[in-house]
ROROGU-901628 format. One record per residue: x, y, z of N, C-alpha, C in turn; chain; residue number from 1. Coordinates in Angstrom, 2 decimals, always signed. Atoms other than C-alpha are relative to their C-alpha. Example, Ala and Ser with C-alpha at 12.3 -4.5 7.8 and 13.67 -1.06 7.14 Angstrom:
2
rec nx:+0.89, ny:-1.19, nz:+0.00, cax:+12.30, cay:-4.50, caz:+7.80, cx:+0.90, cy:+1.20, cz:+0.00, unit:A, pos:1 .
rec nx:-0.82, ny:-1.19, nz:-0.06, cax:+13.67, cay:-1.06, caz:+7.14, cx:-0.77, cy:+1.09, cz:+0.73, unit:A, pos:2 .
//
This chain:
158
rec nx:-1.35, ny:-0.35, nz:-0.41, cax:+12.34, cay:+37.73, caz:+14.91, cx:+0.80, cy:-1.29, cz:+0.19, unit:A, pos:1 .
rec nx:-0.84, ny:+0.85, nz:-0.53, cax:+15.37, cay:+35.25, caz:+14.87, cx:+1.07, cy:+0.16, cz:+1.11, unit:A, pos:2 .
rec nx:-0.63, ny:-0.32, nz:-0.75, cax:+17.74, cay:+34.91, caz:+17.50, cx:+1.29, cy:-1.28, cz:-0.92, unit:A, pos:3 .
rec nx:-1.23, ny:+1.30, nz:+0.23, cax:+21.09, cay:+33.41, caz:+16.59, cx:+0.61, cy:-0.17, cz:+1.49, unit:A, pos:4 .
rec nx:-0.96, ny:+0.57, nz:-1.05, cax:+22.94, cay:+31.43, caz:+18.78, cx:+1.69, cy:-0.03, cz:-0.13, unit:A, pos:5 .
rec nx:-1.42, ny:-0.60, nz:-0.04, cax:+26.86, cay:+31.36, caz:+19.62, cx:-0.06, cy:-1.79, cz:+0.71, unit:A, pos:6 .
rec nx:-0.53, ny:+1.31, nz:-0.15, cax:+27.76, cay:+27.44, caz:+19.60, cx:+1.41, cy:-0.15, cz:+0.33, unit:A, pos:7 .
rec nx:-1.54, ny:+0.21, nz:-0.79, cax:+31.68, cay:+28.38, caz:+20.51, cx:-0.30, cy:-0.80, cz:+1.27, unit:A, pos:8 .
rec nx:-0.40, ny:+0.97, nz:-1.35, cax:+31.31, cay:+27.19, caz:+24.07, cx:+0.32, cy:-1.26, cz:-0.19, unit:A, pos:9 .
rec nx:+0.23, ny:+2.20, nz:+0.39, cax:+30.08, cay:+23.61, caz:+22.78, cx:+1.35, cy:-0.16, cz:-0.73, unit:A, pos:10 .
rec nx:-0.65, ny:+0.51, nz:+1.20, cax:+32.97, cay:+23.66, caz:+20.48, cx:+1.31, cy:-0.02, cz:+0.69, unit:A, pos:11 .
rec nx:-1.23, ny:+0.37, nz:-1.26, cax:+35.64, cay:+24.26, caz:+23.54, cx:-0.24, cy:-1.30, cz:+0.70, unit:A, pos:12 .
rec nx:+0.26, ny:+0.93, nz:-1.29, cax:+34.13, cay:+21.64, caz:+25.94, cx:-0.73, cy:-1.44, cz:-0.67, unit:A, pos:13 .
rec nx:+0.37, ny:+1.06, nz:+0.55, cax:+32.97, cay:+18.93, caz:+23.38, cx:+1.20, cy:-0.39, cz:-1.25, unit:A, pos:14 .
rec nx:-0.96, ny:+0.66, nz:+1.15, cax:+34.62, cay:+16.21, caz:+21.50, cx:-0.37, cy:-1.03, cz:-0.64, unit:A, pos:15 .
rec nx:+0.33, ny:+0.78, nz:+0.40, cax:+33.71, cay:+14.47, caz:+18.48, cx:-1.49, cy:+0.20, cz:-0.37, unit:A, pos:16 .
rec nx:+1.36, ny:+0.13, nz:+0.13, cax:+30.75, cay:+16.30, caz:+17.98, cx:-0.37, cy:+1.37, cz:-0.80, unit:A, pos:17 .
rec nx:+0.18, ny:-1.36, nz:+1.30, cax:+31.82, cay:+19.05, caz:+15.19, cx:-0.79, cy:-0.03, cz:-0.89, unit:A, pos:18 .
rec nx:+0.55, ny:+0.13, nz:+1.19, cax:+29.75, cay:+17.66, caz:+12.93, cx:-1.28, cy:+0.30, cz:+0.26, unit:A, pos:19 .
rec nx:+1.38, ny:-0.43, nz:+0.00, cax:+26.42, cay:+18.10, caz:+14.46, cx:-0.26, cy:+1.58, cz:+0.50, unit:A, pos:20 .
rec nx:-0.02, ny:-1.52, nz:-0.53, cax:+27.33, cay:+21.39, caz:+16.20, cx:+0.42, cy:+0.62, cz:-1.48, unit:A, pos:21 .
rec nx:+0.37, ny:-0.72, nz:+1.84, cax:+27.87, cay:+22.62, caz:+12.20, cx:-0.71, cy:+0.37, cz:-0.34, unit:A, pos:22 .
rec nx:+1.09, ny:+0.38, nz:+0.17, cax:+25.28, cay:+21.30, caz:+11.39, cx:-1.44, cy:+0.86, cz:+0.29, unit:A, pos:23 .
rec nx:+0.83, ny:-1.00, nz:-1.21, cax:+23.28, cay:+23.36, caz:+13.99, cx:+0.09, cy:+1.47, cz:-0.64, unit:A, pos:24 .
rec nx:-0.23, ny:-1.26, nz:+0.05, cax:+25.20, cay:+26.19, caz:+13.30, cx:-0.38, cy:+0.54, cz:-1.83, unit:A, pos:25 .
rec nx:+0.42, ny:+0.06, nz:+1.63, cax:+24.40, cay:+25.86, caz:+9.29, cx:-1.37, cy:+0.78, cz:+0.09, unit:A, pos:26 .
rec nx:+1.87, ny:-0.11, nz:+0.48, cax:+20.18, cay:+25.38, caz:+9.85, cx:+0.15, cy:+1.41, cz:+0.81, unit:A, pos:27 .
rec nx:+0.37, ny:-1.40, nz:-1.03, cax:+20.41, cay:+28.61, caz:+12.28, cx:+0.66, cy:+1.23, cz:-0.92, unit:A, pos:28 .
rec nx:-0.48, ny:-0.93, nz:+1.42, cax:+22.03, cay:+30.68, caz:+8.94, cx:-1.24, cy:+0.34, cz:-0.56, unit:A, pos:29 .
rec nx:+1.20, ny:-0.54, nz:+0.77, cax:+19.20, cay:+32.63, caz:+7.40, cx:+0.61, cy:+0.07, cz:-1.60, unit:A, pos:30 .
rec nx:-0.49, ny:-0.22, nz:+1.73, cax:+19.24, cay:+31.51, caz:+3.61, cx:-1.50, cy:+0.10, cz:-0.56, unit:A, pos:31 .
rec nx:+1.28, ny:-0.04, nz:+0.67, cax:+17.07, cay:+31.72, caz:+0.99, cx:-0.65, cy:-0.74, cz:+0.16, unit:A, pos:32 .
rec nx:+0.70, ny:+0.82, nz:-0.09, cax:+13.86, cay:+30.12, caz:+1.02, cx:-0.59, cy:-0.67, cz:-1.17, unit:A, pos:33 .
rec nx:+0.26, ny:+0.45, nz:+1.03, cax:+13.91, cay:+27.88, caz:-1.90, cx:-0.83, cy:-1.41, cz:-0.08, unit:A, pos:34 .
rec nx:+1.12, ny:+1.19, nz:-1.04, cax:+10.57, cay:+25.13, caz:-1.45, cx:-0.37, cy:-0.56, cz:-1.25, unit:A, pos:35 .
rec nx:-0.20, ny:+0.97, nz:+1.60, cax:+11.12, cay:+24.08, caz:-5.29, cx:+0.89, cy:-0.87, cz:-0.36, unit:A, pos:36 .
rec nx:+1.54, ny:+0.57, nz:-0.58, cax:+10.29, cay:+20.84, caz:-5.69, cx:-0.25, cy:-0.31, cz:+1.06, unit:A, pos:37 .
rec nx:+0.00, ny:-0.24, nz:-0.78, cax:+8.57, cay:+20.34, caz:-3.34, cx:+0.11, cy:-2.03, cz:+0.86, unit:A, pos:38 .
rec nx:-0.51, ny:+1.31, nz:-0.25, cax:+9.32, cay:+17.06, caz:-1.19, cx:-0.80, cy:-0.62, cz:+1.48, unit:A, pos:39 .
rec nx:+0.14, ny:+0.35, nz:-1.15, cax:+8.33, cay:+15.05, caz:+1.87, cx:+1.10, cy:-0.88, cz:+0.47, unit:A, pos:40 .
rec nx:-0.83, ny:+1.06, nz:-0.87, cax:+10.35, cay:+12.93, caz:+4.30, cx:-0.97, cy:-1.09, cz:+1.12, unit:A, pos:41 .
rec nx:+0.64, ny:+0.98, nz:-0.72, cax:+8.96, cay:+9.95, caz:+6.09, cx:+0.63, cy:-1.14, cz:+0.48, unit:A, pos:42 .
rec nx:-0.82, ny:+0.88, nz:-0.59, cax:+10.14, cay:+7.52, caz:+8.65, cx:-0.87, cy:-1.29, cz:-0.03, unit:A, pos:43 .
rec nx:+1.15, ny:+0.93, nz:+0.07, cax:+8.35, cay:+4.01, caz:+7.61, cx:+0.72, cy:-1.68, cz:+0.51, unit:A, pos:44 .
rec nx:-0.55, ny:+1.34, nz:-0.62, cax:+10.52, cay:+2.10, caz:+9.62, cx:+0.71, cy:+0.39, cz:+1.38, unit:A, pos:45 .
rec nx:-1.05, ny:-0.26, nz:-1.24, cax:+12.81, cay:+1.57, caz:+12.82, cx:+1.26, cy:+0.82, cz:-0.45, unit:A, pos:46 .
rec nx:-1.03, ny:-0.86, nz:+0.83, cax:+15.74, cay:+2.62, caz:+10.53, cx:+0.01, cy:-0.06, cz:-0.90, unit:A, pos:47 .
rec nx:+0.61, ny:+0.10, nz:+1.75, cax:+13.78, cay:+3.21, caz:+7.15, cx:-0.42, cy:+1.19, cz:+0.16, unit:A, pos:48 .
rec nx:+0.54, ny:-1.44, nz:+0.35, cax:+13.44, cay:+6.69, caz:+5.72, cx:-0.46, cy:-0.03, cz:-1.56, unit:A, pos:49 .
rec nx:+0.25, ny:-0.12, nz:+1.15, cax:+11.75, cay:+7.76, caz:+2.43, cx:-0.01, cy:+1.80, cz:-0.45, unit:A, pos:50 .
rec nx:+0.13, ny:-0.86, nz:+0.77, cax:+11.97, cay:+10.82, caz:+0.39, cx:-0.41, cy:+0.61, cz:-0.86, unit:A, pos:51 .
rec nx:+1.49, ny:+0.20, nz:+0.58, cax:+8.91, cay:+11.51, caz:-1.51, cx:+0.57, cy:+1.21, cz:-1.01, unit:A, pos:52 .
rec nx:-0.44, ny:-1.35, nz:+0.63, cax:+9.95, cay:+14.78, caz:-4.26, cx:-1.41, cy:-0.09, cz:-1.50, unit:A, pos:53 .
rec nx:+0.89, ny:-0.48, nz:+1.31, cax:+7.61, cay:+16.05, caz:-7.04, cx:+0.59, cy:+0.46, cz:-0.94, unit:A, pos:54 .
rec nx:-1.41, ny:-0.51, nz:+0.95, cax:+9.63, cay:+16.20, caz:-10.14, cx:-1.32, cy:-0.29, cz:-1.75, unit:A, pos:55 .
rec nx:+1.42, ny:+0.34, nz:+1.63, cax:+6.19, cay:+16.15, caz:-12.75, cx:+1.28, cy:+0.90, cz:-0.91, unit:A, pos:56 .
rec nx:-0.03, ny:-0.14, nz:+1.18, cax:+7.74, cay:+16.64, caz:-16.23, cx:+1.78, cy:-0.25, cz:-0.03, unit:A, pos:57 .
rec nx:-1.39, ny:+0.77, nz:+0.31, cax:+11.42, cay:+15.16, caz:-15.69, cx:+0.00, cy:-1.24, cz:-0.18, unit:A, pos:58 .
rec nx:+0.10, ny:+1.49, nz:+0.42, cax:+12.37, cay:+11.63, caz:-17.07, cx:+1.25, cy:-0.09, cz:+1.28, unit:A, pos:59 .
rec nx:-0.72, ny:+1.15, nz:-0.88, cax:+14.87, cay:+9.59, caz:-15.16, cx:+1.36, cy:+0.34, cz:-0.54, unit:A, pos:60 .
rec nx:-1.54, ny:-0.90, nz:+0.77, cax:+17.83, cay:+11.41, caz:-17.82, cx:-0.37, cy:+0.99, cz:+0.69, unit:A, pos:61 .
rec nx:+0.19, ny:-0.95, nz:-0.18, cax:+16.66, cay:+14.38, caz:-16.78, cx:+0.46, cy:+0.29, cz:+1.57, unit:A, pos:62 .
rec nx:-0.17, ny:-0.50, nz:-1.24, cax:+17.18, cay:+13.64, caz:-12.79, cx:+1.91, cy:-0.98, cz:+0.64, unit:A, pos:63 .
rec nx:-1.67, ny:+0.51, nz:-1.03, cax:+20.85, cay:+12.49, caz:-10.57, cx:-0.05, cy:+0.02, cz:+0.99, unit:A, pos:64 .
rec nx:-0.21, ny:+0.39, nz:-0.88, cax:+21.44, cay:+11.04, caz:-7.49, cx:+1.31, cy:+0.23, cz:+0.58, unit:A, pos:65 .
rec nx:-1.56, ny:+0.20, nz:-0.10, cax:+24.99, cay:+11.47, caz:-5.93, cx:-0.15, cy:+0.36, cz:+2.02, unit:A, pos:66 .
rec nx:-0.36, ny:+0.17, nz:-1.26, cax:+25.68, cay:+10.14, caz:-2.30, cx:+1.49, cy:+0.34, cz:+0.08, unit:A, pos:67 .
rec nx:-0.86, ny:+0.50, nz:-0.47, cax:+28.71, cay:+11.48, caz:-0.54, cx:+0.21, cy:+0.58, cz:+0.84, unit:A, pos:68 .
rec nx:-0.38, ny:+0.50, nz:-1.68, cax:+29.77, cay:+10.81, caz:+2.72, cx:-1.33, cy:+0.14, cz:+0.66, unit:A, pos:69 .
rec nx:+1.45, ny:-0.11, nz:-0.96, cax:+26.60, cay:+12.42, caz:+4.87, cx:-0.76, cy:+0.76, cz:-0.78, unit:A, pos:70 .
rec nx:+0.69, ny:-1.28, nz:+0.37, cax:+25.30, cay:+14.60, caz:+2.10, cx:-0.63, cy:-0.77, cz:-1.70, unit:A, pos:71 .
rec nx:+0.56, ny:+0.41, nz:+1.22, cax:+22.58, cay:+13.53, caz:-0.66, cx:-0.64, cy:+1.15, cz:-0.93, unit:A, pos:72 .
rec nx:+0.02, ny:-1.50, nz:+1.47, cax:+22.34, cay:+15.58, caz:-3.75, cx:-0.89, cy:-0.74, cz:-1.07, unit:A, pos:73 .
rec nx:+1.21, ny:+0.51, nz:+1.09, cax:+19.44, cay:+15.33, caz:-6.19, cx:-0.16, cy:+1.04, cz:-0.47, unit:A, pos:74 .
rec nx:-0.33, ny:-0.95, nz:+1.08, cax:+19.56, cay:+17.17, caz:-8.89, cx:-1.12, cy:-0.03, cz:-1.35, unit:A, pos:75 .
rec nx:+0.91, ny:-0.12, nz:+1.40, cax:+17.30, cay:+18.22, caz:-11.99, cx:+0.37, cy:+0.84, cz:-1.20, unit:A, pos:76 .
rec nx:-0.11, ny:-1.26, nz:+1.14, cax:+18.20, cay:+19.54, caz:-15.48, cx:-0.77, cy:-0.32, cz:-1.61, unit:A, pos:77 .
rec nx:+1.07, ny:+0.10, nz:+1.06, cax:+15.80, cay:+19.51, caz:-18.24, cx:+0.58, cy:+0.64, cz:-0.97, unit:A, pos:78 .
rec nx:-0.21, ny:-0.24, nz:+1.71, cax:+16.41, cay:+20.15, caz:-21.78, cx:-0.93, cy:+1.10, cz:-0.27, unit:A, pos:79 .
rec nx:+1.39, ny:-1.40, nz:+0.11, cax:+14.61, cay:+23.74, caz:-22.50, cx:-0.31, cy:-0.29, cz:-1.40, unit:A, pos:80 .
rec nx:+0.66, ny:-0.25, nz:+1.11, cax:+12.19, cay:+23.49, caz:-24.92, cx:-1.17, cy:+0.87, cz:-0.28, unit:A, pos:81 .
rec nx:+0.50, ny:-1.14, nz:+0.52, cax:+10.52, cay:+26.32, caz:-26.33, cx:-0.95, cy:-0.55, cz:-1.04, unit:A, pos:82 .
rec nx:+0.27, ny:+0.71, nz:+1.71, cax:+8.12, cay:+25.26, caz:-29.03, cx:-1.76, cy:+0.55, cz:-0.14, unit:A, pos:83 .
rec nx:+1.58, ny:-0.59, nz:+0.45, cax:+5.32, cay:+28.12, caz:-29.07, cx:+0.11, cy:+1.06, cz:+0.92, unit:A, pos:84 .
rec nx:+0.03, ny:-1.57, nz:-0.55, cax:+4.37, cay:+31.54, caz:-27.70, cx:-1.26, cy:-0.71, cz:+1.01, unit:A, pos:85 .
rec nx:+0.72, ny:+0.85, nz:-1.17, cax:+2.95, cay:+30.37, caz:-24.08, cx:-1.12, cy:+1.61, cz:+0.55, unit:A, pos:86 .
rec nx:+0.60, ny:-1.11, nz:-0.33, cax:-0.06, cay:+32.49, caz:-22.89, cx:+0.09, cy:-0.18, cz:+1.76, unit:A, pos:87 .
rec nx:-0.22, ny:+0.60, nz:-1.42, cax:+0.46, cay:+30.90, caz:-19.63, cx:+1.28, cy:-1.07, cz:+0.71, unit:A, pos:88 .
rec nx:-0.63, ny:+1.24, nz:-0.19, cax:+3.22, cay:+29.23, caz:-18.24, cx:+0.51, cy:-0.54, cz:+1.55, unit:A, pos:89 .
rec nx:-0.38, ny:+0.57, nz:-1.83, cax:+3.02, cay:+27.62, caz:-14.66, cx:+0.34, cy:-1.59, cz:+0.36, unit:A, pos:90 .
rec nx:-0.72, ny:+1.34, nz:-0.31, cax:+4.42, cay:+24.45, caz:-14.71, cx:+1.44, cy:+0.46, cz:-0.12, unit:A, pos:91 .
rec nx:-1.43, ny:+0.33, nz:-0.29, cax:+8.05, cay:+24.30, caz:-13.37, cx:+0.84, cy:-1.11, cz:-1.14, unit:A, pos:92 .
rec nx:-1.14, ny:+0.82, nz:+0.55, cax:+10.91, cay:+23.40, caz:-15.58, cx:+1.10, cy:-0.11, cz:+0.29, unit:A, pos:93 .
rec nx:-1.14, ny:-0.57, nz:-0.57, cax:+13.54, cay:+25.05, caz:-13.69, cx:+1.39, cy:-0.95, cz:+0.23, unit:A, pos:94 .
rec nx:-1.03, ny:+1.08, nz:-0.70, cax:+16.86, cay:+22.98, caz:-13.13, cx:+0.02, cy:+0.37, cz:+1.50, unit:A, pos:95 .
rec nx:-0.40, ny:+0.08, nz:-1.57, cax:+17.24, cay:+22.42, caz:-9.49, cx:+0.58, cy:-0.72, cz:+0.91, unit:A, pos:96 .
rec nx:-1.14, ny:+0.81, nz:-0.55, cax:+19.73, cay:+21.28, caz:-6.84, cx:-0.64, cy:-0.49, cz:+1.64, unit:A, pos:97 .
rec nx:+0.57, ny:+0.07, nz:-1.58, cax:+18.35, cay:+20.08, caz:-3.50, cx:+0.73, cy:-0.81, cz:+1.00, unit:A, pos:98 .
rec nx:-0.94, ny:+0.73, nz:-0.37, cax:+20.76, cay:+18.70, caz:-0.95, cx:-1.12, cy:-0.75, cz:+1.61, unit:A, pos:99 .
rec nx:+0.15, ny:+0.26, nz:-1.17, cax:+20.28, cay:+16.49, caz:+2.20, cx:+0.81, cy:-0.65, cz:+0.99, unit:A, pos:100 .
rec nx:-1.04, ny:+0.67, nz:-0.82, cax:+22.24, cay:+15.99, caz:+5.37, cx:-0.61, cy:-0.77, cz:+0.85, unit:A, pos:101 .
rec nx:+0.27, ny:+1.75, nz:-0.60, cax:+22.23, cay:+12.22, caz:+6.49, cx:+0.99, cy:-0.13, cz:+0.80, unit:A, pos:102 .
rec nx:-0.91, ny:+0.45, nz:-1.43, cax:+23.20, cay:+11.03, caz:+9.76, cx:+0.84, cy:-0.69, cz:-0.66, unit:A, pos:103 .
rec nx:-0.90, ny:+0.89, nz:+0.35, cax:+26.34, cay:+8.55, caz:+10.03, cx:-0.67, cy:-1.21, cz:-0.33, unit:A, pos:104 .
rec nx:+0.46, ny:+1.71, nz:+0.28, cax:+25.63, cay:+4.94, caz:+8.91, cx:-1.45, cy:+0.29, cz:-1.13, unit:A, pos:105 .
rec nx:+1.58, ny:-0.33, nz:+0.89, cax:+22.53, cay:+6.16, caz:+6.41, cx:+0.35, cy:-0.27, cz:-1.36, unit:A, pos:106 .
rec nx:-0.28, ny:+0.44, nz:+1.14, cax:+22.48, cay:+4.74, caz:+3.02, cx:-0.76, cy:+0.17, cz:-0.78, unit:A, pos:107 .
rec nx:+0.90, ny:-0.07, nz:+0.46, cax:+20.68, cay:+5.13, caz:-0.04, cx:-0.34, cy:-1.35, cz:-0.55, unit:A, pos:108 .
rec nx:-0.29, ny:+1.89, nz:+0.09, cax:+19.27, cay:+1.41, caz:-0.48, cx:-0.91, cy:+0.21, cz:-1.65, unit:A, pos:109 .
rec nx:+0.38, ny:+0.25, nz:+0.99, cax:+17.06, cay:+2.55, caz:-3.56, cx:-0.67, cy:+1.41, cz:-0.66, unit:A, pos:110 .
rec nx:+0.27, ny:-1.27, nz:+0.65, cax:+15.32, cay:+5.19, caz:-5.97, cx:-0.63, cy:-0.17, cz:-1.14, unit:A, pos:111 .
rec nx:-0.11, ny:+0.06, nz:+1.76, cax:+12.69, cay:+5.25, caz:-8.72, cx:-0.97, cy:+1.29, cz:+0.07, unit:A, pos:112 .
rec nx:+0.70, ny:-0.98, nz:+0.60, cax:+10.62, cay:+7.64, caz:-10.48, cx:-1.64, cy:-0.39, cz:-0.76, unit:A, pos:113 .
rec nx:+1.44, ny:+0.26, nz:+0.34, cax:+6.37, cay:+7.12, caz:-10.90, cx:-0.58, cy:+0.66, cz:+0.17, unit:A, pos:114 .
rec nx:+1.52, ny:-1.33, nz:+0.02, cax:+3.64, cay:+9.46, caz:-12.10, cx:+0.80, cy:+0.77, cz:+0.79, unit:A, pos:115 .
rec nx:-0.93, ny:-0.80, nz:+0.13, cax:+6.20, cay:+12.30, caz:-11.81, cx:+0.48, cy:+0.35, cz:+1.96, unit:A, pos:116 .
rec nx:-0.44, ny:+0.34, nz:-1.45, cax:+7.16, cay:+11.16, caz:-8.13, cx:+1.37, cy:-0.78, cz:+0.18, unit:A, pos:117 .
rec nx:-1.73, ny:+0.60, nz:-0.28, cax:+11.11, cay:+10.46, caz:-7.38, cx:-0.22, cy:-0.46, cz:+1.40, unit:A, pos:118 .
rec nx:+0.00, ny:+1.04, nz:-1.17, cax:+10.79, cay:+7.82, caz:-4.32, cx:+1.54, cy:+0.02, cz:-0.01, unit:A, pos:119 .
rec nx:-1.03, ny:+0.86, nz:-0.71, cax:+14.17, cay:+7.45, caz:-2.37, cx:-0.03, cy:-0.60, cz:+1.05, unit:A, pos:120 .
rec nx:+0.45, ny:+0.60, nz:-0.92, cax:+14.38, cay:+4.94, caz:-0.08, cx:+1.23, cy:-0.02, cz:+0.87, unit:A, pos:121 .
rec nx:-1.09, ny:-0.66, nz:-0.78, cax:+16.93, cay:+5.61, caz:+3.08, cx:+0.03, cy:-1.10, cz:+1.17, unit:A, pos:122 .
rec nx:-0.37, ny:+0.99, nz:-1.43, cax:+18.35, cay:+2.86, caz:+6.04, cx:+0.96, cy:+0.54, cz:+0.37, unit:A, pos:123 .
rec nx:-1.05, ny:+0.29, nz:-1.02, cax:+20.07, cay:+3.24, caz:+8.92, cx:+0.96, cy:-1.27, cz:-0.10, unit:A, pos:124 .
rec nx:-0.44, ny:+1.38, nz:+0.06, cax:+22.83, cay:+0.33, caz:+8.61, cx:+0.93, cy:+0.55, cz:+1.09, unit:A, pos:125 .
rec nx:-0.80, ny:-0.31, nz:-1.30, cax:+24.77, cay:+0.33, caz:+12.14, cx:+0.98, cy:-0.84, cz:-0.27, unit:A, pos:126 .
rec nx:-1.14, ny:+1.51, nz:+0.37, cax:+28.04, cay:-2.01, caz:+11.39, cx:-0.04, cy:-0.54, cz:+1.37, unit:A, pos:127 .
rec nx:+0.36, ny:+1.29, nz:-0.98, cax:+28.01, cay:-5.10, caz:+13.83, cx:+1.00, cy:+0.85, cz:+1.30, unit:A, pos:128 .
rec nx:-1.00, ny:-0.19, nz:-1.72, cax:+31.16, cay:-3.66, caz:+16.31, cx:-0.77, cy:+1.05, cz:+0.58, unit:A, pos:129 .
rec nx:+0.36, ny:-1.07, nz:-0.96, cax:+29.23, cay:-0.33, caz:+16.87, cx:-1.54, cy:-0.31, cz:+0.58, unit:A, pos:130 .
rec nx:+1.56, ny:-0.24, nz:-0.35, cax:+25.75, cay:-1.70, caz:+17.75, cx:+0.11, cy:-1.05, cz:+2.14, unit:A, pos:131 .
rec nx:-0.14, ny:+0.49, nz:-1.64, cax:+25.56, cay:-2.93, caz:+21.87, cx:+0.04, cy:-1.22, cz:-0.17, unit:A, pos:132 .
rec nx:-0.31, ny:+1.18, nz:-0.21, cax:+26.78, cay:-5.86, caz:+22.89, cx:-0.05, cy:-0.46, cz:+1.37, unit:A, pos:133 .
rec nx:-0.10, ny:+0.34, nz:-1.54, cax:+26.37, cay:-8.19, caz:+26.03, cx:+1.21, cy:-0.48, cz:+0.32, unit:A, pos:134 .
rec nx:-1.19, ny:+0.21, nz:-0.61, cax:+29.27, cay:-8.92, caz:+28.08, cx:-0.32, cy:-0.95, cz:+1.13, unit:A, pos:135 .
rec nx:+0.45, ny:+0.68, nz:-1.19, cax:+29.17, cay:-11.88, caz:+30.18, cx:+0.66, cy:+0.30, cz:+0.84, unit:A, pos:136 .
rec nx:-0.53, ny:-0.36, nz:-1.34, cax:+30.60, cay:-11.64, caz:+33.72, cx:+0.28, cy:-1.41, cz:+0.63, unit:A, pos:137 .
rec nx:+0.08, ny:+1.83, nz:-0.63, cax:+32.03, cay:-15.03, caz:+35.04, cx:+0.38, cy:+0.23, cz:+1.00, unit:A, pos:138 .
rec nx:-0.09, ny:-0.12, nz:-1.48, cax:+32.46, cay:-16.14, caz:+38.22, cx:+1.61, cy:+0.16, cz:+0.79, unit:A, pos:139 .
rec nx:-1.36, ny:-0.24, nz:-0.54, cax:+35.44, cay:-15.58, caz:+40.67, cx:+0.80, cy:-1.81, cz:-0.15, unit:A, pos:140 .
rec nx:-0.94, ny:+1.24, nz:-0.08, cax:+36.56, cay:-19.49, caz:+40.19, cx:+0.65, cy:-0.11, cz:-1.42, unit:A, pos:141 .
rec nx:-0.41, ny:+0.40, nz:+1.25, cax:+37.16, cay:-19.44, caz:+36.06, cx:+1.07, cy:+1.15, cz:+0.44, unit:A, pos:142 .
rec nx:-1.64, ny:-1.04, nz:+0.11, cax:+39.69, cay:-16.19, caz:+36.27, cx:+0.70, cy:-0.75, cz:+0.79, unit:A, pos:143 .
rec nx:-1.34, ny:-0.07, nz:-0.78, cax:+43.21, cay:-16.96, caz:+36.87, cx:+0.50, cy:+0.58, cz:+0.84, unit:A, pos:144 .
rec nx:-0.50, ny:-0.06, nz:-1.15, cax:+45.33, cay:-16.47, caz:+39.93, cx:+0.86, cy:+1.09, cz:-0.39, unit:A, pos:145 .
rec nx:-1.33, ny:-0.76, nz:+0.74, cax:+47.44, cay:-13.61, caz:+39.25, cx:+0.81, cy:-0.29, cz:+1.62, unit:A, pos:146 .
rec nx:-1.47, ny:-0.44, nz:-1.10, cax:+50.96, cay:-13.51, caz:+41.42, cx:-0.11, cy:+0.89, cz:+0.84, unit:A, pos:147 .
rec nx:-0.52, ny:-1.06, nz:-0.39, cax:+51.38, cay:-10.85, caz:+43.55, cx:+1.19, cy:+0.27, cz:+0.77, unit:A, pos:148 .
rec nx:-1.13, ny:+0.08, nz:-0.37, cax:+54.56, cay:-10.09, caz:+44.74, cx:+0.53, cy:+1.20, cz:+0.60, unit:A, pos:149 .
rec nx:-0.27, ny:-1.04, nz:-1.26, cax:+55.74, cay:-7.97, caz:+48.00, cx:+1.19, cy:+0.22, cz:+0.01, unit:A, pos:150 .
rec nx:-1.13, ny:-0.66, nz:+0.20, cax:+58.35, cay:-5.41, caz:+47.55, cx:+0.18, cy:+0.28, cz:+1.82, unit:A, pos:151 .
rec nx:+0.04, ny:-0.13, nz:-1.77, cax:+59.86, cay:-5.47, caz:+51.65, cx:+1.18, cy:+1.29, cz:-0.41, unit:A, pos:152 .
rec nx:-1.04, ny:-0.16, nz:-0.05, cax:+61.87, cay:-2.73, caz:+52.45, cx:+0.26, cy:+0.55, cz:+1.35, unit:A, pos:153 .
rec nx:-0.59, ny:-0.42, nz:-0.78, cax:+64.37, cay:-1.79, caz:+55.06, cx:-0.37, cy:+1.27, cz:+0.87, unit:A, pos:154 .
rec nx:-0.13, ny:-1.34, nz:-0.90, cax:+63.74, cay:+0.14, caz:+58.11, cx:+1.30, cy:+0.20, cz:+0.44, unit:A, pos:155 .
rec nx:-1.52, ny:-0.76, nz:-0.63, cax:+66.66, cay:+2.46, caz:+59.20, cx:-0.41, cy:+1.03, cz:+0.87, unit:A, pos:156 .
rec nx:+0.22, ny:-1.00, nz:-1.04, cax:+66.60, cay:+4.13, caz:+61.99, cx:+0.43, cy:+1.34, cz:+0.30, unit:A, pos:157 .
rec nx:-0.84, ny:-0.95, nz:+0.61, cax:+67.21, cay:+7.53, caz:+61.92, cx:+0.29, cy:+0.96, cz:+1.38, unit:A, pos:158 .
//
């Protein structure tokens, strides 16, 4: 049994955070269960991901890559060839589309294809202003003197 959830509240009382509450609300959509090919994911770093896919009997024409913005698309379309009356046929030729949603700052740094294995290789890159920074704290003698200046006013007697 699934239960869906009702993410409105979060979407009144949060800000800046439509994209993962989507997101949420997307994977909690009952879709088809399509597990062709089939793939792994692996984290072989601090901010190093890999993407392991089984693509036996496509060449490197045959497969596409296309990063954009948070969403990686890998794609397969094979050339049908027919070339005999098959008494059996269980090897996958199928074209297929397989998407994946990548956090912010995630890049694809590389990608090949060996012994019918499509390797992508995936970093975190944080740009320099958004990653923590120290802040020194100096002492009360380097800051300047600011002015302050006293507004007097008139008592009247009433």
């Amino acid at each position: 049994m699934r239960t869906a959830f009702d993410f409105s509240p979060l979407f009144r009382s949060s800000i800046g955070f439509d994209r993962m509450l989507s997101a949420l609300e997307a994977a909690s959509r009952v879709e088809t269960i399509d597990n062709w090919p089939p793939y792994d994911i692996a984290k072989t770093g601090e901010d190093d991901y890999r993407i392991t896919m089984a693509v036996a009997g496509f060449s490197q024409d045959d497969l596409a890559l296309t990063q954009e913005q948070n969403m990686l698309m890998v794609s397969g379309q094979k050339a049908f060839e027919d070339s005999g009356d098959y008494l059996h046929r269980g090897i996958a030729g199928r074209s297929f589309q397989r998407r994946f949603e990548l956090a912010d700052h995630v890049k694809v740094v590389g990608a090949s294809l060996v012994n019918g294995l499509l390797t992508i290789d995936l970093k975190r890159e944080i740009p320099e202003e958004m990653k923590p920074r120290k802040i020194e704290i100096a002492d009360g003698k380097a800051l300047p003197k600011v002015d302050t200046k006293q507004i007097e006013v008139e008592n009247q007697a009433a």
